[in-house]
C-alpha positions as a Python dict, from the first residue, in 0.01 Angstrom:
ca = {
    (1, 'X'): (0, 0, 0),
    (2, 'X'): (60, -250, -275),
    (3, 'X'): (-305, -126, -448),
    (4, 'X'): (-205, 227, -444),
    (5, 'X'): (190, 184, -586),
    (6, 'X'): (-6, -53, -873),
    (7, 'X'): (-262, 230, -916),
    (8, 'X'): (11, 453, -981),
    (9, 'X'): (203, 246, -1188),
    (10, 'X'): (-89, 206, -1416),
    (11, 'X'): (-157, 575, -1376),
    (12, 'X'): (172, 650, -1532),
    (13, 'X'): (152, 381, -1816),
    (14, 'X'): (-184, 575, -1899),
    (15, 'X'): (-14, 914, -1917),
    (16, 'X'): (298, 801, -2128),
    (17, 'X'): (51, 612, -2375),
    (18, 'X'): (-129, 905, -2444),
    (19, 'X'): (161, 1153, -2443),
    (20, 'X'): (286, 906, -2674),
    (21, 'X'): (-13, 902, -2879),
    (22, 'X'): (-26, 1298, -2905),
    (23, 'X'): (332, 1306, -3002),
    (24, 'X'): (225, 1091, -3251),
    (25, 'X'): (-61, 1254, -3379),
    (26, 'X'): (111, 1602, -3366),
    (27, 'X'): (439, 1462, -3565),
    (28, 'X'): (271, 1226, -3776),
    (29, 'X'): (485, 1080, -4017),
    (30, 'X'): (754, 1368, -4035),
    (31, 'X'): (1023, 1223, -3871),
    (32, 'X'): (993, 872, -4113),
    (33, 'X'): (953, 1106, -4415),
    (34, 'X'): (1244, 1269, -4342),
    (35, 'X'): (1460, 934, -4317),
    (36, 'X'): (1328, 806, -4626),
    (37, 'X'): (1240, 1033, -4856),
    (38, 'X'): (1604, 1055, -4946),
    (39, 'X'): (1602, 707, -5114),
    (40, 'X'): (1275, 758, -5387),
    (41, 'X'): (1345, 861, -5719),
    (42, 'X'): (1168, 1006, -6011),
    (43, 'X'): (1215, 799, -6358),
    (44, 'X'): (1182, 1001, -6662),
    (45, 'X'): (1135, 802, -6966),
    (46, 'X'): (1215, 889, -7337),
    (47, 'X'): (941, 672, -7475),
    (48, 'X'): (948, 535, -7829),
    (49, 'X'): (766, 709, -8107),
    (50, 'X'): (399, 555, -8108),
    (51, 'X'): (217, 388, -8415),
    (52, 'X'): (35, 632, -8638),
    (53, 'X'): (-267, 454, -8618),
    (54, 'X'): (-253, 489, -8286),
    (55, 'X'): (-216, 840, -8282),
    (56, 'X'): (-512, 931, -8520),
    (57, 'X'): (-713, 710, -8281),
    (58, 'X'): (-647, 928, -7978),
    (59, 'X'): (-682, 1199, -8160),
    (60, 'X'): (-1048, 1073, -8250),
    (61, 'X'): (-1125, 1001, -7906),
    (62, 'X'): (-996, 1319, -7782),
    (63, 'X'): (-1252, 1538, -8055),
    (64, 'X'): (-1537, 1268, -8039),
    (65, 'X'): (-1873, 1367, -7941),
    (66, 'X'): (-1949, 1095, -7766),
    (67, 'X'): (-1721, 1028, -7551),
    (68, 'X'): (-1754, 1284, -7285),
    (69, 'X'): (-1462, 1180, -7092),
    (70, 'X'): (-1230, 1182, -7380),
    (71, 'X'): (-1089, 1594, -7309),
    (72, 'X'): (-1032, 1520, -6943),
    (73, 'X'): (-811, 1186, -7029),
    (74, 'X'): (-625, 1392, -7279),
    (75, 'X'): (-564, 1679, -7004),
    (76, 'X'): (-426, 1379, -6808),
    (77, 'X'): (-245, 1275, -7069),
    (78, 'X'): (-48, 1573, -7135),
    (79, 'X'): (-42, 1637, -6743),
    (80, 'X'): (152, 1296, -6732),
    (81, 'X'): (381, 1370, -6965),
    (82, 'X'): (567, 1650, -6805),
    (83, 'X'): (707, 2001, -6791),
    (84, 'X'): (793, 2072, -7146),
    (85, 'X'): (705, 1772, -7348),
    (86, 'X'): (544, 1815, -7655),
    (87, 'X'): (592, 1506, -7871),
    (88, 'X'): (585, 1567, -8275),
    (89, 'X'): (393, 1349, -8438),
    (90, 'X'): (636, 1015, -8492),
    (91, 'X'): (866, 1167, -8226),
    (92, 'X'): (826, 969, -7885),
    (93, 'X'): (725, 1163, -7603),
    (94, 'X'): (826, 1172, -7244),
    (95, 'X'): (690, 972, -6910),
    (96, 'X'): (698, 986, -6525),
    (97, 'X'): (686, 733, -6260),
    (98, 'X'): (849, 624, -5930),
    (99, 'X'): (1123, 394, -5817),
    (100, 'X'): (1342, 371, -5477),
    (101, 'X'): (1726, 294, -5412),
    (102, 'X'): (1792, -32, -5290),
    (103, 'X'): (2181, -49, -5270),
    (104, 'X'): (2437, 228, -5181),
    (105, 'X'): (2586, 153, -5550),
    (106, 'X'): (2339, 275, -5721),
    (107, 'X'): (2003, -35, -5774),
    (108, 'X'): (1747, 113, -5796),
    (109, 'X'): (1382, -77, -5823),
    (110, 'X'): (1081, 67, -6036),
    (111, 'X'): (783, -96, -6203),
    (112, 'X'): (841, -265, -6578),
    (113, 'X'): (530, -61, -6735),
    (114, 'X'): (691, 251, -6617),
    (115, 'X'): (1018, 178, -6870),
    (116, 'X'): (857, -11, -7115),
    (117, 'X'): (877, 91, -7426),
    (118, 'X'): (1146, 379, -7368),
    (119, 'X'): (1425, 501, -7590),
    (120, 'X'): (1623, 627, -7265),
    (121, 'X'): (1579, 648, -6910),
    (122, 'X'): (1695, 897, -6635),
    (123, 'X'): (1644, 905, -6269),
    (124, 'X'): (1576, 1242, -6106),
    (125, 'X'): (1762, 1231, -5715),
    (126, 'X'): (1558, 1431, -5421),
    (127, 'X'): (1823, 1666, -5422),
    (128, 'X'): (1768, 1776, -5802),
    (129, 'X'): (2004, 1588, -5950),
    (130, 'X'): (1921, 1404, -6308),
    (131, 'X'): (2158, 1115, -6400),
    (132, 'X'): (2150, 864, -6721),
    (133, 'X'): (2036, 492, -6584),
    (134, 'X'): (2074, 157, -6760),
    (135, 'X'): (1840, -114, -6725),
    (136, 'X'): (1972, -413, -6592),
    (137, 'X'): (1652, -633, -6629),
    (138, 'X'): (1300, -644, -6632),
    (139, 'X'): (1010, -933, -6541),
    (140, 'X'): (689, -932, -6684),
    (141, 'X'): (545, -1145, -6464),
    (142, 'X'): (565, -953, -6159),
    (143, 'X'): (607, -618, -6362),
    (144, 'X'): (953, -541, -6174),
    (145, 'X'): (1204, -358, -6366),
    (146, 'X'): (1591, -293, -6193),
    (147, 'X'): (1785, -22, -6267),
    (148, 'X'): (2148, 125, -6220),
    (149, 'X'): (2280, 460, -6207),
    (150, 'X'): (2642, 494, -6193),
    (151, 'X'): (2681, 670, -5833),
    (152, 'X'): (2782, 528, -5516),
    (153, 'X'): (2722, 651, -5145),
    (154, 'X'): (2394, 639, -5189),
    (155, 'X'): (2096, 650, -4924),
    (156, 'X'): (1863, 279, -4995),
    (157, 'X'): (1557, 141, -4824),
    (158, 'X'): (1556, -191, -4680),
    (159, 'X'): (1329, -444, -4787),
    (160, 'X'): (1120, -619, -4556),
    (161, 'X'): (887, -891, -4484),
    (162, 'X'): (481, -828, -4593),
    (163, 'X'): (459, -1119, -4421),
    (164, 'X'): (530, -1013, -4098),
    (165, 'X'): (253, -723, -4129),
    (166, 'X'): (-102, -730, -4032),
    (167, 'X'): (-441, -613, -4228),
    (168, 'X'): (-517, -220, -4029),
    (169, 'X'): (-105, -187, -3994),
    (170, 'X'): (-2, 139, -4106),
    (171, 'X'): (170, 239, -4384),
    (172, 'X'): (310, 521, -4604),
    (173, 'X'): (381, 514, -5021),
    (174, 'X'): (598, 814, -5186),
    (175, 'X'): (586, 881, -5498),
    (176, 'X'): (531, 1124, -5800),
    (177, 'X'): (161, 1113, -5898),
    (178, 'X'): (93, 1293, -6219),
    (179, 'X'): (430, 1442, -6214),
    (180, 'X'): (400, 1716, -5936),
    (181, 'X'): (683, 1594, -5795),
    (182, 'X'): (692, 1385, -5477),
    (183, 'X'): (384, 1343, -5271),
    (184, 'X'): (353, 1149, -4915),
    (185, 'X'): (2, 982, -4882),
    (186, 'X'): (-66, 720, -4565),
    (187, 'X'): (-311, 471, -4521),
    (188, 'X'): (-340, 137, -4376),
    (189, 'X'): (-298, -248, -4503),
    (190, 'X'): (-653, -323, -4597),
    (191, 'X'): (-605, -671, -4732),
    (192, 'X'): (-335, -950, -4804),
    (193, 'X'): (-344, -1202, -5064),
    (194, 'X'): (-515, -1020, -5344),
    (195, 'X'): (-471, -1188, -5683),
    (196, 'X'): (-625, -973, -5990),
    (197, 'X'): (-700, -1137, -6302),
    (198, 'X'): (-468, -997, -6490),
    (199, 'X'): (-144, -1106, -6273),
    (200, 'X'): (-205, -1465, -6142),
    (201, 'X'): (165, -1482, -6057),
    (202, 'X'): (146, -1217, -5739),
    (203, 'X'): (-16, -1216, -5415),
    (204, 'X'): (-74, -851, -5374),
    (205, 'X'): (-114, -650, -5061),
    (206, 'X'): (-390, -390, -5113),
    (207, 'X'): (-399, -51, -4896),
    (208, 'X'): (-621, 280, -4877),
    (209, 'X'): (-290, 489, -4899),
    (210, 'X'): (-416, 701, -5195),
    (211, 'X'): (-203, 608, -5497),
    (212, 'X'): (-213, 754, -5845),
    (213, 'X'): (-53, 733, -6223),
    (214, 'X'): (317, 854, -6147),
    (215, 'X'): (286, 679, -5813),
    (216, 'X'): (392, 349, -5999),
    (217, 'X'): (750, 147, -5902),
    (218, 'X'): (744, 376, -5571),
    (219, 'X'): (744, 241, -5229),
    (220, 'X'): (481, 113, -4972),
    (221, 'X'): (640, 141, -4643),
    (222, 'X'): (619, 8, -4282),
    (223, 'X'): (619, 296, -4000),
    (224, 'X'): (1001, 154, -3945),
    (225, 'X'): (1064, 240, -4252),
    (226, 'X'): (1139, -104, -4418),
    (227, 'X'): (973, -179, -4740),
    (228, 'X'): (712, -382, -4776),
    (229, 'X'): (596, -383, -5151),
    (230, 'X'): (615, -200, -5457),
    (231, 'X'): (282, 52, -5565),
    (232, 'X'): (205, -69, -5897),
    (233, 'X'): (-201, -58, -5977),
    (234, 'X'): (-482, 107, -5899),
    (235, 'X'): (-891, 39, -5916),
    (236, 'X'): (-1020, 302, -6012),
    (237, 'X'): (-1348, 422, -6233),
    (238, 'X'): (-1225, 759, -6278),
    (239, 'X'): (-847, 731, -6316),
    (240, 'X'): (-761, 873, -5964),
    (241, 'X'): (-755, 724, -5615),
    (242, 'X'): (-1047, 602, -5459),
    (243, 'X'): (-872, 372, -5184),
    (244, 'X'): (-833, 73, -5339),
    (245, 'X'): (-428, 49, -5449),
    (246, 'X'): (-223, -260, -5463),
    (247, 'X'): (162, -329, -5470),
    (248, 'X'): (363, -610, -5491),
    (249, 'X'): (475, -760, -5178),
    (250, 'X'): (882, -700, -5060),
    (251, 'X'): (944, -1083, -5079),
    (252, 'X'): (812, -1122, -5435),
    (253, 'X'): (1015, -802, -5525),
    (254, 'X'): (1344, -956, -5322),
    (255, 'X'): (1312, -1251, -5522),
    (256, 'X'): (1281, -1126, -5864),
    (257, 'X'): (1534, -839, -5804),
    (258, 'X'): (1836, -1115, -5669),
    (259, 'X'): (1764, -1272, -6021),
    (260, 'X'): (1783, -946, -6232),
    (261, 'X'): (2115, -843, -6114),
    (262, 'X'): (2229, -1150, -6171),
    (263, 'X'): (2086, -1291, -6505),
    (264, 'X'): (1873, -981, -6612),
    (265, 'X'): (1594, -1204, -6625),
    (266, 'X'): (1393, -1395, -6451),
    (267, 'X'): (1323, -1857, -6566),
    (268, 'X'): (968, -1939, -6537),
    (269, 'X'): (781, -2234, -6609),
    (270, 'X'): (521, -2244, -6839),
    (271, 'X'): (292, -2529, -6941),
    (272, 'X'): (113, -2393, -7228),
    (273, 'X'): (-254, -2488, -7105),
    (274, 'X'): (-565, -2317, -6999),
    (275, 'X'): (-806, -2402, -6720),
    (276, 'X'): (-1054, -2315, -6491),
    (277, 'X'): (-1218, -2382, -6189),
    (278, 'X'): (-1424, -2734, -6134),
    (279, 'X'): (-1754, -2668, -6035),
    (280, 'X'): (-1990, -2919, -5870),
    (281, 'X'): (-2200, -2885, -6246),
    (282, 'X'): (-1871, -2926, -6404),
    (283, 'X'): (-1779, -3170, -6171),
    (284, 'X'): (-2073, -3426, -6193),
    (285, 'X'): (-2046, -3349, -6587),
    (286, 'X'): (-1733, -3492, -6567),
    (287, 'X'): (-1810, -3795, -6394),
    (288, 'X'): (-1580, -3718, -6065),
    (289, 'X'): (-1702, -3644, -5704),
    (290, 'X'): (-1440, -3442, -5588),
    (291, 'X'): (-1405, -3028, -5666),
    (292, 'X'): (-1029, -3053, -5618),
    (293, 'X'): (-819, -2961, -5905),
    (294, 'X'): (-891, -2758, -6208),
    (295, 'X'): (-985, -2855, -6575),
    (296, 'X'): (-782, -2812, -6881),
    (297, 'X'): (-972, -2622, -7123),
    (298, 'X'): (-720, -2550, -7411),
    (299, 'X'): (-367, -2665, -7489),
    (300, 'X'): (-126, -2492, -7665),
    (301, 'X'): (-19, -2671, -7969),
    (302, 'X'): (324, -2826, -7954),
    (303, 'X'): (351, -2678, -7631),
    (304, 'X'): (493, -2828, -7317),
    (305, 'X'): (168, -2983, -7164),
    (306, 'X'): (45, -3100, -7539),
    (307, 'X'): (43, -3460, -7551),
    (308, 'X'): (82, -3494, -7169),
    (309, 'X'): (-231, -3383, -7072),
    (310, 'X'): (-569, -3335, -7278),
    (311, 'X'): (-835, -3091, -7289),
    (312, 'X'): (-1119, -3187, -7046),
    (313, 'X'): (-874, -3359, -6817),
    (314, 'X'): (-870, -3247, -6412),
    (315, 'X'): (-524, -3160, -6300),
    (316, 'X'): (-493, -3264, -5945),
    (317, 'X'): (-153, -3130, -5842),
    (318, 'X'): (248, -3112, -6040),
    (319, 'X'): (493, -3234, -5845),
    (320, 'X'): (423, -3261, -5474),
    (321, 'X'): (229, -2909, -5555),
    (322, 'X'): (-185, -2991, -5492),
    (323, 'X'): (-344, -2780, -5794),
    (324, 'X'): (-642, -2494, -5800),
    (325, 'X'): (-751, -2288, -6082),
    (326, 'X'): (-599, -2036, -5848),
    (327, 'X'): (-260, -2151, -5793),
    (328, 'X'): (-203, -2346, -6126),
    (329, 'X'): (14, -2011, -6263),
    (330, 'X'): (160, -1965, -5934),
    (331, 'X'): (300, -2314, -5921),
    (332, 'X'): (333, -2382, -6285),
    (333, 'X'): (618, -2066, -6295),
    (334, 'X'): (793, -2196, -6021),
    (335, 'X'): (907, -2494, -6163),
    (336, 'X'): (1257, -2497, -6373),
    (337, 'X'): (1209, -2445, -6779),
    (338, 'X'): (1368, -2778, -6938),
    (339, 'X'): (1314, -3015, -6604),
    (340, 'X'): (1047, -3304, -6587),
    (341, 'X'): (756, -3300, -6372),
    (342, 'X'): (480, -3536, -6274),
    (343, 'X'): (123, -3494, -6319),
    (344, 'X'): (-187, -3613, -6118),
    (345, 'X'): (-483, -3655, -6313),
    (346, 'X'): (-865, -3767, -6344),
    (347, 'X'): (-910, -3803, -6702),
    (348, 'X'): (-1276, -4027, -6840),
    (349, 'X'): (-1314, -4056, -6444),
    (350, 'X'): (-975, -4291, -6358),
    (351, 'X'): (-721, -4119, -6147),
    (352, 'X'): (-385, -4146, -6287),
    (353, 'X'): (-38, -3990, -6380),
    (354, 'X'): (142, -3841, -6647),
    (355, 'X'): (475, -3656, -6721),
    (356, 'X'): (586, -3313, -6899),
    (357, 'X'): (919, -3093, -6998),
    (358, 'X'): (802, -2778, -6810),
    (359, 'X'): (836, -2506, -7062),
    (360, 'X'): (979, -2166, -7034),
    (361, 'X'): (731, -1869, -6987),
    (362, 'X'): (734, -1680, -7306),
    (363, 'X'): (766, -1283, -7257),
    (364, 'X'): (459, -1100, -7357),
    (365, 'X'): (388, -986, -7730),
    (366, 'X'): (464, -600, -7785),
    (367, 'X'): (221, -320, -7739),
    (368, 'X'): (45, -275, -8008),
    (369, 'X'): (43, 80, -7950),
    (370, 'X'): (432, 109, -8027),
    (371, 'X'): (378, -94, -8332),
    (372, 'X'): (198, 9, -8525),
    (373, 'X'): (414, 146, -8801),
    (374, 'X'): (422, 517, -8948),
    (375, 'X'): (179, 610, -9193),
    (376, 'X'): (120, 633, -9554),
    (377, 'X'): (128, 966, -9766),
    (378, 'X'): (-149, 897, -10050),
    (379, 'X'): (-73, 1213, -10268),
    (380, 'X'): (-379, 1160, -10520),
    (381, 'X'): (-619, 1194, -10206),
    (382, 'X'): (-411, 1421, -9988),
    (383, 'X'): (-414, 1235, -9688),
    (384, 'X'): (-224, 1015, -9450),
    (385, 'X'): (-345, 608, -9381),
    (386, 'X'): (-167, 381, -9176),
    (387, 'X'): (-279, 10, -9085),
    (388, 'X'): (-491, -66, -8794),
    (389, 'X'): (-496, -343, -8518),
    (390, 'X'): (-772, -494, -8327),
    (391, 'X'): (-689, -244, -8027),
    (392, 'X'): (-714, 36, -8261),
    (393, 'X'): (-1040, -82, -8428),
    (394, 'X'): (-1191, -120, -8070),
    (395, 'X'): (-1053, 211, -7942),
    (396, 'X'): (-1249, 388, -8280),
    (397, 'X'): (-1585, 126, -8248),
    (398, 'X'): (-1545, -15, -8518),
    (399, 'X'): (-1428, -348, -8348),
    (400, 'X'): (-1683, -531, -8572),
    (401, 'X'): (-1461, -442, -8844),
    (402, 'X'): (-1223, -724, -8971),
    (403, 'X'): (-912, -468, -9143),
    (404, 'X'): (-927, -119, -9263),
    (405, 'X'): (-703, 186, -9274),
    (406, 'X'): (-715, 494, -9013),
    (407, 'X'): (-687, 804, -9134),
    (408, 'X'): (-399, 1014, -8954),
    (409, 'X'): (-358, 1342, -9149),
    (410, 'X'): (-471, 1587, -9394),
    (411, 'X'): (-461, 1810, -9610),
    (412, 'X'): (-663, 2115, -9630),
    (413, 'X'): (-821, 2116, -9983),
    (414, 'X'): (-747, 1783, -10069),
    (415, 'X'): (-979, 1590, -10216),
    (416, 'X'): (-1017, 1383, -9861),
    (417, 'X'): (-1103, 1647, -9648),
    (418, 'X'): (-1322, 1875, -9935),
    (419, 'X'): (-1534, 1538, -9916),
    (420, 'X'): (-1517, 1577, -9479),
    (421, 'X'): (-1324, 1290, -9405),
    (422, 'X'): (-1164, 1304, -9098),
    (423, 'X'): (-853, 1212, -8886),
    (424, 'X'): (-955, 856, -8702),
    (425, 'X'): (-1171, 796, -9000),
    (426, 'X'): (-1143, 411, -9049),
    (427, 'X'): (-1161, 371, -9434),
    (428, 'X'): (-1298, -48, -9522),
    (429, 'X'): (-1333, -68, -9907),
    (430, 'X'): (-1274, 126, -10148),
    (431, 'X'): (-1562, 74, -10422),
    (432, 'X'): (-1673, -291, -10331),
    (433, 'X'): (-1282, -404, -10277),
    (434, 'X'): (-1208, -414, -9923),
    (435, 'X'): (-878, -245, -9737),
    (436, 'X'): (-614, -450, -9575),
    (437, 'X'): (-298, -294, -9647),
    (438, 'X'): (-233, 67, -9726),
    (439, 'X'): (-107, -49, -10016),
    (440, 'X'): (-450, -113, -10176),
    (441, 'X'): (-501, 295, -10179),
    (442, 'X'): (-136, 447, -10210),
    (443, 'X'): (-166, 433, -10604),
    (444, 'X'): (-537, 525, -10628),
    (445, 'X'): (-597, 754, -10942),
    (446, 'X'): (-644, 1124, -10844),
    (447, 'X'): (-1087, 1151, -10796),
    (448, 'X'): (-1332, 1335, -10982),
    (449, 'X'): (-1650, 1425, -11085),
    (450, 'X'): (-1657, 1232, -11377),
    (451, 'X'): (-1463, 971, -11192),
    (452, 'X'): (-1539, 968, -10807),
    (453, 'X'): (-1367, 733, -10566),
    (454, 'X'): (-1674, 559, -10361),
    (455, 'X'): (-1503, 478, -9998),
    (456, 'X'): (-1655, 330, -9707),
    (457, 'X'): (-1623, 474, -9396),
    (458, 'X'): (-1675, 408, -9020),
    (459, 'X'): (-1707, 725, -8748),
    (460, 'X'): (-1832, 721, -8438),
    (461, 'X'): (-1900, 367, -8482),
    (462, 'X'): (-2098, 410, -8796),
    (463, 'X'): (-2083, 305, -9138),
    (464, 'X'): (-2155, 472, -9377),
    (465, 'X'): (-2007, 565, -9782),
    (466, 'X'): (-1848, 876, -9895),
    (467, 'X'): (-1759, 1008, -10231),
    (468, 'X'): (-1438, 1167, -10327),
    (469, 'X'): (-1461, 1378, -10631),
    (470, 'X'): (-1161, 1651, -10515),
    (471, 'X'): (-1442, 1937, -10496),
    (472, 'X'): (-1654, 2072, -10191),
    (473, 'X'): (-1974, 1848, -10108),
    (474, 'X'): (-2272, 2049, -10178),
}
């Protein structure tokens, strides 16, 4: 008798479990989409007018021959920029991404790329509505941005613990990718701990939850419906999804957030020095056994660390802190700006100890993109210059040039285009005097055929001269 009433107990266990799982599978994530959904927001930026040397480069890329992926990233590009933007040239244009409500008064966390840069920002509700939002704060390091729109009673999303989740756990992210308006995808956690190159300061969860541009500042949630990161990047080789998305884990976002509404900023240490990882090579080169620690390889002058530590030395651990090329930035921004710590190091093969003023992280230098200035009229050649910048230089090929001027409008008939210059042009010398400022050509003396203007030109890469004489090239 007792076999037969446990038979039947486990009978009925089976049959809930896989009502349960049909349910499941027939529902799928409606129910949680329903709950949450409320709570993400679209953020429409205003963005500030972009350099004219930046514009005559994508406009270069966007008609070169040789880059035949250039027309599809400038369909994305205007896809990305929304329903009825159309930016003038100088004017800024307009941006989408993601972000979620995280208090009933009207927080509201998005991603610092997606508001960087902009002139205003508004926040578009799930039920239609658009309202003005300020930005209370923004951290580079984690690229966390917090926002407030003046509203109350609204629905937020809990943030929860990344840490309490496991690598195949399931998981949805909501979001606006490529501004069609919001988009469910689900996926699973297929990794914990990834650090990319480019942000040593965050442990990032990666998942298979397809996530694309637009998708950015939105949430990456639990099947409870708790938060448990931020979507903020993507691998990708093509621009779109391929399964490999990251997002910044709820603690790191809990963290930085508490300090934003309080501060608007976020105090990390900085040390001003480089390093990497101690090899055994490196290691016996050094004179040391051990492959603990990492070596300094550059120190910033004046900076926090100069003085205190030298290039070559192995930096065993700050503070109680053991050290790794890996975790140097991690534990180097967690100490206070202005307080002293202690050093262990192996420097000429002795182990011993130093002391530094931790530093405070400097924010990053501007975008070159947004500054690059407006351009030049030059009204003897009919055209427009404007300076360039190493990103533009490499954007054009020409990045084995050392200065120059871009060429960002013309003139029909002008002596420029009669001699088939073109927009993106990068002009180095004029004669055998080279360019650095548009200066050296906004005076130039109206060209020729008794008195051409010899430039020097790069297109496509190439270099190559070009005289001006204000009539058609035979």
């Amino acid at each position: 008798m007792r076999e037969l009433l446990a038979a039947v107990v486990i009978a009925s266990l089976v049959a809930l479990l896989v009502h349960s799982a049909k349910s499941t599978a027939q529902s799928g994530y409606a129910a949680l989409v329903r709950r949450v959904a409320p709570s993400v927001v679209t953020v429409l930026v205003q963005e500030q007018g972009q350099g004219a040397g930046q514009r005559a480069a994508d406009r270069a890329l966007a008609n070169s021959d040789y880059d035949a992926d250039a027309a599809v990233r400038e369909m994305m590009r205007r896809l990305l920029s929304g329903p009825g933007s159309n930016p003038q040239p100088g004017e800024g244009g307009s941006a989408l991404g993601s972000g979620f409500i995280i208090s009933a008064d009207g927080l509201i966390v998005t991603n610092r790329h997606v508001i960087l840069g902009a002139r205003t920002i508004r926040v578009r509700l799930s039920d239609a509505r658009e309202v003005s939002a300020q930005l209370v704060g923004t951290d580079a390091a984690t690229d966390i941005a917090l926002l407030r729109v003046n509203l109350a009673h609204l629905p937020a999303l809990r943030l929860g613990s990344s840490e309490r989740t496991s690598v195949g756990d399931a998981v949805i992210a909501i979001g606006n990718p490529f501004g069609l308006g919001q988009s469910v995808t689900a996926g699973v956690i297929s990794a914990r701990g990834r650090t990319l190159e480019d942000d040593p300061y965050i442990d990032f969860l990666q998942t298979d939850a397809a996530i694309n541009r637009g998708n950015s500042g939105g949430p990456l949630l639990s099947v409870d419906g708790t938060v448990l990161g931020v979507t903020t990047v993507i691998f990708s080789p093509n621009g779109g999804s391929v399964g490999l998305g990251f997002a910044i884990p709820a603690e790191t976002v809990a963290t930085v957030i508490r300090e934003l509404a309080a501060h608007g900023r976020v105090e990390r240490g900085y040390l001003g020095a480089s390093a990497q990882a101690l090899t055994p090579a490196i290691a016996t080169a050094l004179g040391v056994k051990t492959t603990d620690g990492a070596v300094i390889t550059a120190l910033e002058p004046h900076g926090p660390a100069d003085g205190a530590l030298e290039v070559g030395d192995i930096l065993l651990s700050l503070g109680s802190a053991p050290v790794t090329f890996t975790t140097l930035p991690k534990i180097a921004a967690r100490l206070k700006p202005g307080s002293r710590v202690d050093a262990m190091i192996v420097r000429g093969g002795v182990r011993q100890s130093t002391s530094l003023t931790v530093g405070r992280l400097p924010d990053p230098t501007p975008d070159p993109a947004l500054t690059g200035g407006q351009d030049t009229w030059v009204p003897n050649l009919a055209l427009g210059l404007a300076n360039t910048t190493t990103e533009i230089r490499k954007a054009i090929k020409a990045d084995g040039e050392t200065g120059g001027l871009i060429v960002t409008q013309l003139r029909r008939a002008g002596p420029g285009a009669l001699a088939g210059l073109k927009v993106g042009d990068l002009i180095t010398h004029a004669g055998t005097k080279r360019l650095t400022d548009v200066a050296d050509l906004a005076t130039v003396s109206k060209p020729s055929s008794q008195m051409p203007l010899l430039l020097r030109i790069v297109r496509d890469g190439s270099p190559r001269f070009v005289a001006l004489t204000g009539s058609e090239e035979p």
